[in-house]
ZALUMZA-31133 format. One record per residue: x, y, z of N, C-alpha, C in turn; residue in one letter. Coordinates in steps of 0.1 Angstrom, whole numbers, padded with zeros to 4 digits, always signed. Layout:
// ZALUMZA-31133
XYZXYZXYZA ...
***
This chain:
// ZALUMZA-31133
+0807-1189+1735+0803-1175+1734+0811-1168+1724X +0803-1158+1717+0815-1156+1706+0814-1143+1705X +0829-1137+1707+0829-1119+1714+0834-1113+1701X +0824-1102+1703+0824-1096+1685+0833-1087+1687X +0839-1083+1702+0847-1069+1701+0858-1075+1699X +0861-1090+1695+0877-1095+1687+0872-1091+1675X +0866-1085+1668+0865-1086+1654+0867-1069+1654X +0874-1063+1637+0874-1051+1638+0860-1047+1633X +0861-1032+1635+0842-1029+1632+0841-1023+1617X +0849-1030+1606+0847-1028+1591+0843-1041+1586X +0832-1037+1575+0829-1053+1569+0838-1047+1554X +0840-1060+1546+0841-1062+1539+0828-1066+1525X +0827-1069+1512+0820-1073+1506+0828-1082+1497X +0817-1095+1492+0816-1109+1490+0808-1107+1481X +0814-1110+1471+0799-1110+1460+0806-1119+1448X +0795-1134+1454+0799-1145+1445+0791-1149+1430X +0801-1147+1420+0800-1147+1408+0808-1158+1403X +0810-1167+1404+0814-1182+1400+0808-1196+1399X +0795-1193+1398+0785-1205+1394+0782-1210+1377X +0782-1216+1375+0782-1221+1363+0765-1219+1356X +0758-1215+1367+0743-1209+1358+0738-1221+1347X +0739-1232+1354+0731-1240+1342+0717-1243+1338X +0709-1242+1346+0696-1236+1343+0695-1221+1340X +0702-1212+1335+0698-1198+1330+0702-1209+1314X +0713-1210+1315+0719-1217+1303+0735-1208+1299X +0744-1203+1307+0753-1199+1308+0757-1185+1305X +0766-1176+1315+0769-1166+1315+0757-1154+1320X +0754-1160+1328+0744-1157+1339+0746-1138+1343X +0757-1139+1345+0763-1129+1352+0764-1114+1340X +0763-1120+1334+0763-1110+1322+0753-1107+1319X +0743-1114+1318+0728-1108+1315+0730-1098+1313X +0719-1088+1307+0716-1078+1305+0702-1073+1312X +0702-1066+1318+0688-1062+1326+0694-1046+1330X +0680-1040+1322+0680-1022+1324+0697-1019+1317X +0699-1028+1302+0709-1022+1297+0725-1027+1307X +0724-1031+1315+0734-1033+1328+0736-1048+1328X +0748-1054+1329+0751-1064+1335+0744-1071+1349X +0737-1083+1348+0733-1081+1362+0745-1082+1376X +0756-1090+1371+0770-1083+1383+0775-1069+1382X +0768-1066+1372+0767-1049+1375+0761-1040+1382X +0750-1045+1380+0737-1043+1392+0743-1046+1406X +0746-1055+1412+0748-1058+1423+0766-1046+1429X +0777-1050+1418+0791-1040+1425+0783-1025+1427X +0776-1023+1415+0773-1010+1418+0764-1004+1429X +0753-1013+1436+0749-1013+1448+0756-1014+1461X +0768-1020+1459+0777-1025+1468+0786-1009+1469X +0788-1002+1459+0797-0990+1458+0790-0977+1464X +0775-0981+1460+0768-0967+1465+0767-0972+1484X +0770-0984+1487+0766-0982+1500+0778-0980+1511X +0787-0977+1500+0801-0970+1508+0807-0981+1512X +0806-0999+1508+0818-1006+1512+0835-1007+1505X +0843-1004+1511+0853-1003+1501+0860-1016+1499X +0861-1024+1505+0871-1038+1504+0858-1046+1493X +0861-1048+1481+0852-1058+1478+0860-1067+1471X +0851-1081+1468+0859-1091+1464+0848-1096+1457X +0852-1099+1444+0843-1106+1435+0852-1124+1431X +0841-1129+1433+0847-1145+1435+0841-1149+1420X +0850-1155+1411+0849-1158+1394+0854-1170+1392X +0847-1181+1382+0856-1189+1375+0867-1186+1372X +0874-1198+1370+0881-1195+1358+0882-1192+1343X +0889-1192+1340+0889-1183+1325+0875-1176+1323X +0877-1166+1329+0868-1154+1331+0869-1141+1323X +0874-1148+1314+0879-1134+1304+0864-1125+1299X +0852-1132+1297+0841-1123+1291+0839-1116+1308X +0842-1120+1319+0834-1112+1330+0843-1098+1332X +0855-1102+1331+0868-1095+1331+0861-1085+1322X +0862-1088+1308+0859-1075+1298+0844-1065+1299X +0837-1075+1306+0821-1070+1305+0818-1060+1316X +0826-1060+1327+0822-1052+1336+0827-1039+1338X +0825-1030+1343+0826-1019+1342+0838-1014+1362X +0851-1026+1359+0852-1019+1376+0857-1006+1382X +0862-1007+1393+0861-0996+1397+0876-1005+1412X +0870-1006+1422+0884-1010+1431+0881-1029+1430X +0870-1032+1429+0868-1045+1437+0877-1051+1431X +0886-1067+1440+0894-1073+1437+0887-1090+1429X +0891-1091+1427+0888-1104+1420+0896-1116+1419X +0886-1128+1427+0897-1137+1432+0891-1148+1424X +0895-1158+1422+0896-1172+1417+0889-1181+1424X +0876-1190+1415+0877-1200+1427+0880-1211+1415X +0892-1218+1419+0894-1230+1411+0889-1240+1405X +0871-1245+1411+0866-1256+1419+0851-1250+1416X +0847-1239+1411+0837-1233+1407+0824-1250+1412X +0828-1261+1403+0816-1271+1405+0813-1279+1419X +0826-1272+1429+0822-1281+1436+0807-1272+1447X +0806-1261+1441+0794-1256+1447+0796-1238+1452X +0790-1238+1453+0782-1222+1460+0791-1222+1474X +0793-1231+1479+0797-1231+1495+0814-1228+1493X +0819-1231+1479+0833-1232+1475+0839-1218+1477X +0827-1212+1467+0829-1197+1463+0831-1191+1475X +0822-1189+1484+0824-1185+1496+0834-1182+1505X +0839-1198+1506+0853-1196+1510+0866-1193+1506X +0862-1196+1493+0872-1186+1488+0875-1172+1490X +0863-1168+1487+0859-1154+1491+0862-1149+1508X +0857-1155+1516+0863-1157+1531+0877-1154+1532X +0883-1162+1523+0898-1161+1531+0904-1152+1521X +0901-1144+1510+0904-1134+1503+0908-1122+1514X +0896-1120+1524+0893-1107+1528+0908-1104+1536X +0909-1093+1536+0923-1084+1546+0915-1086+1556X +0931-1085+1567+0926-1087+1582+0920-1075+1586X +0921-1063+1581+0913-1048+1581+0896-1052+1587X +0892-1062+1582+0877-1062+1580+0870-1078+1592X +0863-1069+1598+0861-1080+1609+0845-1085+1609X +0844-1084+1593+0830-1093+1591+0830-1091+1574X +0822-1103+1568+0820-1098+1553+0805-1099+1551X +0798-1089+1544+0786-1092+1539+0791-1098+1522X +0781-1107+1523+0783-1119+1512+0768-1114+1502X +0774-1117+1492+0762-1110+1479+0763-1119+1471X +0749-1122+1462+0750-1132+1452+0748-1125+1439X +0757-1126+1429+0758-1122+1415+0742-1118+1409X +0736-1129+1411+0722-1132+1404+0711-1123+1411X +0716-1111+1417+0702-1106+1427+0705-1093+1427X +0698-1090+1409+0705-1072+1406+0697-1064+1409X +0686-1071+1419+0677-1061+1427+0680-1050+1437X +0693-1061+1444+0696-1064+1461+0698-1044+1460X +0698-1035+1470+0694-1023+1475+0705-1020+1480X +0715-1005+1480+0724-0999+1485+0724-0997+1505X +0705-0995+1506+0701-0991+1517+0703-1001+1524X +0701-1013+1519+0693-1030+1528+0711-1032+1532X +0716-1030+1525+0734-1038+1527+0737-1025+1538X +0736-1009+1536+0740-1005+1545+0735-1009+1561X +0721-1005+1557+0712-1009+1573+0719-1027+1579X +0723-1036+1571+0729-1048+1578+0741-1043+1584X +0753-1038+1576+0761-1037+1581+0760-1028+1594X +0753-1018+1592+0753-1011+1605+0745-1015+1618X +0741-1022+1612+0729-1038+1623+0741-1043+1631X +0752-1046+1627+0763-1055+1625+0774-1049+1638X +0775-1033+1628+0783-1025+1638+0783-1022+1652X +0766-1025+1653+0764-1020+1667+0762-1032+1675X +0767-1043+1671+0764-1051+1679+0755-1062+1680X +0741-1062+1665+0734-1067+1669+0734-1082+1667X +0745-1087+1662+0749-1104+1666+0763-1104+1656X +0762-1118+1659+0774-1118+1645+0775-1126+1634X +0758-1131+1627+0752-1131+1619+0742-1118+1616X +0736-1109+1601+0724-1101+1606+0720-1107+1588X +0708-1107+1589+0705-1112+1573+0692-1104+1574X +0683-1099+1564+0671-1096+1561+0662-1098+1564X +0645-1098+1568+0638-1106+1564+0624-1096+1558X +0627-1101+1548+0619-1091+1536+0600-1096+1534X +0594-1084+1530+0581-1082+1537+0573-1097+1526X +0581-1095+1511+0576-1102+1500+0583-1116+1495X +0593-1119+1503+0608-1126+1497+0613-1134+1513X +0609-1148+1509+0619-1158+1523+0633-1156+1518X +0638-1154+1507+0654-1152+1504+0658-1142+1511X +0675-1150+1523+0677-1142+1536+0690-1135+1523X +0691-1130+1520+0703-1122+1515+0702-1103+1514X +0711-1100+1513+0723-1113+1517+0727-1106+1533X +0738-1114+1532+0736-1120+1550+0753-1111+1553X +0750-1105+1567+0767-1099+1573+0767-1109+1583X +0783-1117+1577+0785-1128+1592+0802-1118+1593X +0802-1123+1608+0813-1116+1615+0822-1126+1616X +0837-1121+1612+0846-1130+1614+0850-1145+1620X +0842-1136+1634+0846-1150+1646+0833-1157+1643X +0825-1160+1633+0817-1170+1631+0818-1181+1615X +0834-1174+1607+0832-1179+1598+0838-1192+1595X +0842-1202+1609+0842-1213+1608+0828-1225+1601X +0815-1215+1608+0804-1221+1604+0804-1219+1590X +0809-1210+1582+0809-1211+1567+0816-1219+1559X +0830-1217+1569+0840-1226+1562+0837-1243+1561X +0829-1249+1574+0820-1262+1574+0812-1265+1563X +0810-1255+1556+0796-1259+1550+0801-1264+1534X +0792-1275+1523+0798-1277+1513+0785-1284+1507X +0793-1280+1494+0776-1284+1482+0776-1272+1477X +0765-1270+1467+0761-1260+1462+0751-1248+1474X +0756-1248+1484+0744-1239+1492+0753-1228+1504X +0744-1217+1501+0755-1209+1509+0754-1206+1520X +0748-1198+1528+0747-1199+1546+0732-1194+1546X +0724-1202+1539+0711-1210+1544+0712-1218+1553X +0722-1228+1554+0721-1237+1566+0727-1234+1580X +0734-1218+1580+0743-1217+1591+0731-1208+1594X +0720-1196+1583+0708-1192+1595+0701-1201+1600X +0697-1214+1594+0684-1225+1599+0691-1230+1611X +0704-1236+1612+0710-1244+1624+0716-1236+1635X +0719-1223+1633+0725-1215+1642+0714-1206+1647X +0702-1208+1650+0693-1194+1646+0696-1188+1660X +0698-1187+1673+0708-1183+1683+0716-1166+1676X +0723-1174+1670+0736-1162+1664+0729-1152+1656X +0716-1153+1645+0711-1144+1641+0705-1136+1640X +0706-1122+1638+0698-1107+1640+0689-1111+1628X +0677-1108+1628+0667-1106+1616+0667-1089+1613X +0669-1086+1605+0665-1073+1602+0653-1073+1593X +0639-1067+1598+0631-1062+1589+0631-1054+1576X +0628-1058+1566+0630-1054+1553+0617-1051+1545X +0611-1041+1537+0603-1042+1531+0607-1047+1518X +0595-1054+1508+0599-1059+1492+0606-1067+1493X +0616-1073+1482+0624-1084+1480+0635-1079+1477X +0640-1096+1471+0654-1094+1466+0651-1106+1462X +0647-1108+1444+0644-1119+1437+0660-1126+1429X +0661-1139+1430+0673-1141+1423+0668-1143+1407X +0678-1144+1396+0676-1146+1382+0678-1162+1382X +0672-1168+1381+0674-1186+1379+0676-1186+1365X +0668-1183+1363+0663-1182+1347+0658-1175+1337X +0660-1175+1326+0659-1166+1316+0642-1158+1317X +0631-1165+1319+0619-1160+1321+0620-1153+1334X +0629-1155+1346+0633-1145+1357+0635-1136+1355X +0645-1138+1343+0653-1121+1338+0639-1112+1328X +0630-1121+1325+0626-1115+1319+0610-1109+1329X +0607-1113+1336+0599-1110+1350+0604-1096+1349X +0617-1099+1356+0624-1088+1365+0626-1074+1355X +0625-1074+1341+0624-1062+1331+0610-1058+1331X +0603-1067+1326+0589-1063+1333+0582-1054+1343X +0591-1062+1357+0581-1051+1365+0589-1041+1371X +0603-1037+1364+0608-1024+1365+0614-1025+1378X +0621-1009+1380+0628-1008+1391+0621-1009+1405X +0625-1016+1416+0621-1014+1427+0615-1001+1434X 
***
């Protein structure tokens, strides 16, 4: 049984920007969509929804991400190991966070859609108790992101390895998860005709 009142009631943010984007064809995170960086898109949704601890997870020699963004507090940590997957970043990211924060919502670089509102309403999903996983589930979009796991569950993250991020801790643990109802999506950028979809059909 896993008691959420060990965890403190602040999340943190996770927003993994260390994938190598080889199907976009590199530097993913920089895109440009609506003039904006798409890791710009995403801190700056993370800022309007009032989280203050954020952590941005980067390759190395990150010098164009470094100069391209526009920050503000978020920290920025290293993952050494960028290839050995999606699941890497994570944990990196994981053990980044201050003991201050007794859950992290995790965000993916590539989803400059994702909503100030959808990240607050999880966390606050979160706060009150309603498990110690809460992820989305959006009216247009099977993509659960992004997802608030609570401290005392992030061994299941820390297990996990490959390129995949806690897709497999909602499928196997479905027990621990709150679904939160979501209208519309939250499309990722794979690829360059994604980025170019997502200019297309404008802001959400």
């Amino acid at each position: 049984m896993i008691d959420l009142e060990a965890s403190p009631r602040r999340a943190a943010a996770i927003v993994l920007a260390a994938g190598a984007a080889s199907r976009f064809g590199g530097s993913k995170v920089l895109a440009r969509l609506d003039d904006r960086p798409l890791l710009q898109h995403v801190l700056d949704a993370v800022a309007m929804a009032s989280v203050r601890e954020v952590i941005v997870v980067i390759p190395p020699a990150a010098d164009a991400i470094e100069e391209g963004i526009s920050w503000r507090t978020e920290r920025r940590v290293v993952n050494p190991h960028p290839e050995r997957g999606l699941a890497s970043s994570l944990q990196v990211g994981l053990s980044a966070v201050s003991s201050e924060a007794g859950a992290a919502v995790v965000l993916l670089a590539d989803q400059p859609r994702v909503r100030s509102i959808v990240i607050r309403r999880l966390v606050d999903a979160w706060k009150a108790g309603a498990g110690p996983i809460v992820a989305p589930r959006y009216s247009r979009d099977a993509a659960p992101n992004p997802v608030v796991i609570d401290r005392t569950a992030w061994p299941l993250a820390y297990a996990l390895q490959g390129d995949r991020g806690l897709g497999p801790v909602l499928r196997e643990q479905e027990l621990l998860v709150h679904w939160l109802p979501v209208a519309g999506d939250n499309p990722d950028v794979d690829t360059p005709a994604d980025l170019v979809r997502l200019a297309d059909e404008g802001r959400p």
